[in-house]
VOMAR-586979 format. One record per residue (C-alpha): chain; residue number from 1; x, y, z. Coordinates in steps of 0.05 Angstrom, whole numbers, always signed. Layout:
N
> A NUM X Y Z
...
% end
This chain:
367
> A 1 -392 +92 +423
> A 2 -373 +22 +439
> A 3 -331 -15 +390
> A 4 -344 -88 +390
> A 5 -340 -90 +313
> A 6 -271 -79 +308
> A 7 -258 -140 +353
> A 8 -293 -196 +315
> A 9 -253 -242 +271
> A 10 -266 -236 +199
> A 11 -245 -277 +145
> A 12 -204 -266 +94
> A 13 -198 -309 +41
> A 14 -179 -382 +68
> A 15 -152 -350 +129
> A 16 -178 -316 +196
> A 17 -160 -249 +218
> A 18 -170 -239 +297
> A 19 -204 -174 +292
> A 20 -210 -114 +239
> A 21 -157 -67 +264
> A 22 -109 -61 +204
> A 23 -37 -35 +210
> A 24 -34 +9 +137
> A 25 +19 +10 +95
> A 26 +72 +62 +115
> A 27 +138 +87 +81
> A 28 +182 +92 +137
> A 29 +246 +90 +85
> A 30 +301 +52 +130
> A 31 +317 -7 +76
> A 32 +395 -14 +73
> A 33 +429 +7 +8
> A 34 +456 -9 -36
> A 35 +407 -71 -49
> A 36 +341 -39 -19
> A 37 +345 -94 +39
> A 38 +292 -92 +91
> A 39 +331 -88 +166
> A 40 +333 -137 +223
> A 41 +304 -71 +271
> A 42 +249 -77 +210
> A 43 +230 -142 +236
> A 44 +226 -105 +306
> A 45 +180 -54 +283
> A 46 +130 -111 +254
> A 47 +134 -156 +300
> A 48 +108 -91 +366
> A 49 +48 -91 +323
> A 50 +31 -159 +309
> A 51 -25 -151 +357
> A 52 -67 -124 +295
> A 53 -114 -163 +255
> A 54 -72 -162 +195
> A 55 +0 -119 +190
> A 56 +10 -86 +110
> A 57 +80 -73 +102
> A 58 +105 +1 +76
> A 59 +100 +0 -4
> A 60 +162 -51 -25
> A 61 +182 -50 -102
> A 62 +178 -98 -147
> A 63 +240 -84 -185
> A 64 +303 -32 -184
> A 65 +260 +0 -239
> A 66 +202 +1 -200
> A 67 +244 +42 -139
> A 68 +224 +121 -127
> A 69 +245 +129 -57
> A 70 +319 +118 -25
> A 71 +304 +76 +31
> A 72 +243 +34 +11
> A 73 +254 -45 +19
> A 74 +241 -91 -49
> A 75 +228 -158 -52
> A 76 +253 -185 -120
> A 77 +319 -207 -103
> A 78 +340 -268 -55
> A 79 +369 -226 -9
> A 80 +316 -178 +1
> A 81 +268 -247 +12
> A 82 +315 -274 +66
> A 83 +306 -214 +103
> A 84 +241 -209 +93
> A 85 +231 -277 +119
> A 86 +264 -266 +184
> A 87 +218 -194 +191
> A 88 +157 -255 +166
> A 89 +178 -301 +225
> A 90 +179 -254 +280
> A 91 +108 -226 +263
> A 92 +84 -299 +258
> A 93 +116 -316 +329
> A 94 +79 -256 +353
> A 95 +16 -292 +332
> A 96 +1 -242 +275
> A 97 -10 -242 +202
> A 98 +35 -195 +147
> A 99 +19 -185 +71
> A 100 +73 -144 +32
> A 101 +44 -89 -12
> A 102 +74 -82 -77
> A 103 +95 -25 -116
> A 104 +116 +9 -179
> A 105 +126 +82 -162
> A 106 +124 +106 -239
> A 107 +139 +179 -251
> A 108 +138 +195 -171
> A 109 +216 +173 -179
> A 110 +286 +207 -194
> A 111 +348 +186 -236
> A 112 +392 +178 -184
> A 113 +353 +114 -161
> A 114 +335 +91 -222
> A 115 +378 +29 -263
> A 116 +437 +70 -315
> A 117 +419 +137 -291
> A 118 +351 +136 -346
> A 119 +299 +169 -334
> A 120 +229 +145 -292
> A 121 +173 +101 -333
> A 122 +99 +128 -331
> A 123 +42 +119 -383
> A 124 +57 +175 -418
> A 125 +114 +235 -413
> A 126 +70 +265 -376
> A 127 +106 +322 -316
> A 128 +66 +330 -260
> A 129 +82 +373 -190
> A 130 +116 +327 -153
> A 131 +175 +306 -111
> A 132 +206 +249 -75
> A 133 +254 +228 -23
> A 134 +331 +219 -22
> A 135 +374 +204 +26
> A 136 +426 +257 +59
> A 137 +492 +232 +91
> A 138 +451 +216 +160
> A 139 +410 +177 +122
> A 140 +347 +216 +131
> A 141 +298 +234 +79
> A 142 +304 +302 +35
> A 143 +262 +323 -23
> A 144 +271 +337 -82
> A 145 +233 +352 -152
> A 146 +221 +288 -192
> A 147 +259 +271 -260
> A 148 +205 +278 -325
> A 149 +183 +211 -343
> A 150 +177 +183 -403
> A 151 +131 +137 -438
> A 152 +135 +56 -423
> A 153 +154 +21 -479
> A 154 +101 -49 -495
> A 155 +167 -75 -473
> A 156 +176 -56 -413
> A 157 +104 -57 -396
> A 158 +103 -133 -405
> A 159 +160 -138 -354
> A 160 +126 -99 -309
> A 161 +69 -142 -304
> A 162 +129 -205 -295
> A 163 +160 -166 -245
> A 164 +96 -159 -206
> A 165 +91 -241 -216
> A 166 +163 -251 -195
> A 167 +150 -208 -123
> A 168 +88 -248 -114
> A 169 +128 -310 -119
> A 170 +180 -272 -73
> A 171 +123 -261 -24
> A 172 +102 -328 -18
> A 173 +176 -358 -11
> A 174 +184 -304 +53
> A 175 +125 -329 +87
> A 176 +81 -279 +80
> A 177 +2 -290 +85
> A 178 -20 -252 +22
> A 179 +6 -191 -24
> A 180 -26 -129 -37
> A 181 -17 -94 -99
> A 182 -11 -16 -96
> A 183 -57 +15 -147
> A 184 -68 +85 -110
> A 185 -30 +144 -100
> A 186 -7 +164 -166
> A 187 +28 +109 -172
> A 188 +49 +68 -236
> A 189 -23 +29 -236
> A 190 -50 +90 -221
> A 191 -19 +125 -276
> A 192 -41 +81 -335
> A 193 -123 +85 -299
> A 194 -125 +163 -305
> A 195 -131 +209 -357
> A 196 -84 +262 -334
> A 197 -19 +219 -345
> A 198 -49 +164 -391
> A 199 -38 +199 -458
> A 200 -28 +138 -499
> A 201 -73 +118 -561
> A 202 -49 +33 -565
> A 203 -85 -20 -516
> A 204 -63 +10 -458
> A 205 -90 +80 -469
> A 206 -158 +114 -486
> A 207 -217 +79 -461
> A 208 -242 +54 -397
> A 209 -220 -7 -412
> A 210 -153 +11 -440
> A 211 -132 +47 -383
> A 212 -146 -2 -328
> A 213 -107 -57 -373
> A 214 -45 -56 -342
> A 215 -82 -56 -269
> A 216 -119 -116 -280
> A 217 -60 -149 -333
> A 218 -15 -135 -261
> A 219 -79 -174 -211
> A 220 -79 -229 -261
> A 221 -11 -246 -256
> A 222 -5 -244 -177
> A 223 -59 -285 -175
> A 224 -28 -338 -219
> A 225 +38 -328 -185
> A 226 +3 -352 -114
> A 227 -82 -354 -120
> A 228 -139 -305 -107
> A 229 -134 -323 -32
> A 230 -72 -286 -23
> A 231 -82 -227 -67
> A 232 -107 -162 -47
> A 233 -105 -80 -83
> A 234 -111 -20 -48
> A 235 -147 +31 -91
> A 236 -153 +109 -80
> A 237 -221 +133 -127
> A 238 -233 +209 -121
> A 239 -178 +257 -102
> A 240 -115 +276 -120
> A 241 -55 +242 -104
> A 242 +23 +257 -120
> A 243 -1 +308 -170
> A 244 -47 +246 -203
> A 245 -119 +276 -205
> A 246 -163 +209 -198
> A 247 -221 +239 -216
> A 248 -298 +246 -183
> A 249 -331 +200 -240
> A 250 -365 +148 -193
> A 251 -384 +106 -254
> A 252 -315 +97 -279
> A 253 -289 +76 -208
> A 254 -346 +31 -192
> A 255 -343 +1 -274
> A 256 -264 -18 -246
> A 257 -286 -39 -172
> A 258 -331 -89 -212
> A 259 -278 -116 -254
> A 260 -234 -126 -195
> A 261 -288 -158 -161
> A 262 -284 -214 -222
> A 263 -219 -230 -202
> A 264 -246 -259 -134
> A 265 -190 -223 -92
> A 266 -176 -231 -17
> A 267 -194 -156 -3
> A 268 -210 -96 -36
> A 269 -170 -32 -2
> A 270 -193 +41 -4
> A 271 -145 +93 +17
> A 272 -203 +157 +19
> A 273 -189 +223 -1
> A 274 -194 +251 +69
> A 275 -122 +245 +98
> A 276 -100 +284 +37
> A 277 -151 +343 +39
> A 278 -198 +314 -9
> A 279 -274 +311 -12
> A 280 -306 +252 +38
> A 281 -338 +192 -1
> A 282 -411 +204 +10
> A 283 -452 +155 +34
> A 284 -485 +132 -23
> A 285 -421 +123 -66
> A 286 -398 +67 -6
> A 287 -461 +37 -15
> A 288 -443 +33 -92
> A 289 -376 +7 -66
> A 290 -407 -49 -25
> A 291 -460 -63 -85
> A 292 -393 -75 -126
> A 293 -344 -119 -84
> A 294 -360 -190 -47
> A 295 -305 -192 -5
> A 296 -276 -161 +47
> A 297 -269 -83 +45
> A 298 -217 -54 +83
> A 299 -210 +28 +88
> A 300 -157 +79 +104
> A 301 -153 +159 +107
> A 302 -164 +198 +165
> A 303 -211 +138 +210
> A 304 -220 +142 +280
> A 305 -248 +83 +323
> A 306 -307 +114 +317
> A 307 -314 +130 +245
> A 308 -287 +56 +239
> A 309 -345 +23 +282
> A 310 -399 +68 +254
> A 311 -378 +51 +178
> A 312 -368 -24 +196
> A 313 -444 -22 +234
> A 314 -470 +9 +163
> A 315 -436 -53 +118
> A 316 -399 -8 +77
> A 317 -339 -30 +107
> A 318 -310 -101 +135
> A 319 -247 -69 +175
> A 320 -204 -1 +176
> A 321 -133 +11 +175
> A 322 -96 +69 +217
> A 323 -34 +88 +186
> A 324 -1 +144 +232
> A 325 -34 +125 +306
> A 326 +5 +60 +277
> A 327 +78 +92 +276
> A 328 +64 +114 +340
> A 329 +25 +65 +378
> A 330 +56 -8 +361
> A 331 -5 -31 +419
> A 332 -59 +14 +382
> A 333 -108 -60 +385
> A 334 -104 -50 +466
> A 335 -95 +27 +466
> A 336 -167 +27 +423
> A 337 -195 -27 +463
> A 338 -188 +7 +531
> A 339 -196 +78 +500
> A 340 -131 +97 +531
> A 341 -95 +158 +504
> A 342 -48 +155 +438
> A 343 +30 +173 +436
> A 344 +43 +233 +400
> A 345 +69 +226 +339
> A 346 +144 +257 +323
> A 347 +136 +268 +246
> A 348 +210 +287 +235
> A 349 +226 +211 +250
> A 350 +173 +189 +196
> A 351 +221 +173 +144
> A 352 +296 +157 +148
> A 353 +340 +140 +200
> A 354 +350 +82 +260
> A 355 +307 +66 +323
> A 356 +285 +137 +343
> A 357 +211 +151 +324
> A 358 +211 +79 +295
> A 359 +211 +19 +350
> A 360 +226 +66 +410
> A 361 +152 +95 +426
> A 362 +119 +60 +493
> A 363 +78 +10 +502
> A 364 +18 +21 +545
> A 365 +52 -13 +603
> A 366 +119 +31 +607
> A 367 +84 +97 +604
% end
């Protein structure tokens, strides 16, 4: 199957993306500590892949709180936005766009990374099977259980929602062309949308509408920070993800797709169950999705080109992003446009350590 779709320009928001081959989000968990700043070989790894219509950085927190994974880059202090601005630069001189997606991990977090020693912030003090990733003296990635959360205090739910404002802010002093905001994966958001871990009975617990507070509270203040133009979320309905079961009630996720839609944001992002076993969305529950968002659609989980063009041809989708054929294929655009073969993919280089498995696979030319 051909794939011209993938290599029109789309729009999104006030700006034009050259085609609709996204570069996913990706932990990679190479940030220097202390300080959770984003390397110079960072800027490297963006900048090989700037061919793509639009780069989304790995998950970067938006506060020491918000941190659940030694290694992963924030964006909330001035040093961590210098660097960030060089990583910006070299992506732009590449002739590329880069958003930064933003993140509160929540429970999916340990002590040992968290401000004083305390313990994680979730909805509720709610355990679920989980771990996450330290670092060992090579500074490589080793896992380990998660520390029990407890239950956000109003407090420190309001700061969360400033701290989310304060990256934005960040974002747009780097350079970057837009933020995304990570609602998926069992993540903080996440945690406040579903039942499972949202156990609270004030305005952020309960109902519907309760629930997805803190979510939309969280859009709301990115967009003031910048505008609707530069905002983005990445959702994950149906599945289960980080021990967060998101549930299979299509009217719930479509009731909060709607409300997001009211916001007027730059994209809409679905990471789909498939990549971590779950069920496929079925046709007619994209065509709900489409019914429910204006703008662009992006999707992630699993996609091949051809899954990509034949979902774009339908309109339930606007563009796909490819998260591992990314790690290993910085020229996936060209690779995918002259259906040449992939680079396999060295998985015990994912997360942790220097250039190996990170800016060292070949380009199409020195193979």
């Amino acid at each position: 199957m051909a794939q011209d779709n993938l290599f029109e320009p789309i729009e999104m928001g006030a700006q034009t993306l050259k085609n609709r081959i996204f570069m996913a989000p990706l932990t990679r968990l190479r940030a220097i500590e202390p300080g959770d700043v984003p390397t110079a070989l960072a800027g490297e790894y963006y900048s090989q892949r700037a061919s793509a219509g639009l780069v989304i950085t790995e998950a970067t927190q938006v506060s020491f709180q918000g941190k659940g994974y030694a290694g992963a880059p924030g964006v909330h202090t001035q040093d961590q936005t210098t660097a960030w601005k060089s990583i910006v630069d070299n992506v732009h001189a590449k002739g590329g766009k880069i958003v930064v997606q933003l993140w509160h991990t929540g429970l999916v977090s340990h002590k040992s990374v968290q401000p004083e020693g305390r313990a994680p912030i979730s909805a509720s003090d709610v355990k679920v099977a989980v771990r996450t990733s330290l670092r060992d003296s090579d500074d490589l990635a080793i896992r380990v259980d998660t520390t029990p959360p407890r239950a956000a205090t109003l407090a420190e739910i309001k700061q969360v929602i400033a701290d989310f404002a304060l990256a934005t802010k960040q974002a747009k002093e780097a350079g970057f062309d837009g933020v995304e905001v990570h609602g998926a994966h069992g993540y903080l958001l996440h945690q406040f949308w579903v039942e499972q871990t949202n156990q609270r009975d004030d305005e952020y617990g309960g109902s519907r509408e309760n629930r997805a507070r803190l979510m939309l509270d969280v859009i709301d203040a990115c967009v003031e920070a910048w505008d609707a133009d530069h905002v983005g979320i990445r959702v994950s309905p149906q599945g289960t993800f980080n021990g967060v079961e998101a549930g299979y009630e299509e009217d719930d996720n479509i009731w909060l797709i709607e409300k997001i839609n009211d916001r007027g944001l730059m994209y809409l992002h679905l990471s789909e169950p498939d990549w971590a076993g779950g069920t496929p969305y079925t046709d007619g529950f994209r065509q709900r999705i489409r019914d429910a968002f204006g703008n662009m659609i992006v999707a992630a989980g699993g996609y091949t080109a051809e899954k990509a063009e034949k979902n774009i041809e339908a309109g339930y989708i606007d563009a796909v992003a490819f998260g591992r054929d990314y790690i290993a294929n910085p020229d996936l655009v060209e690779r995918i446009r002259e259906g040449a073969e992939l680079n396999e993919q060295h998985p015990e280089t994912f997360y942790g350590g220097g250039t190996e498995g990170y800016t060292d696979y070949p380009f199409l030319a020195e193979k």
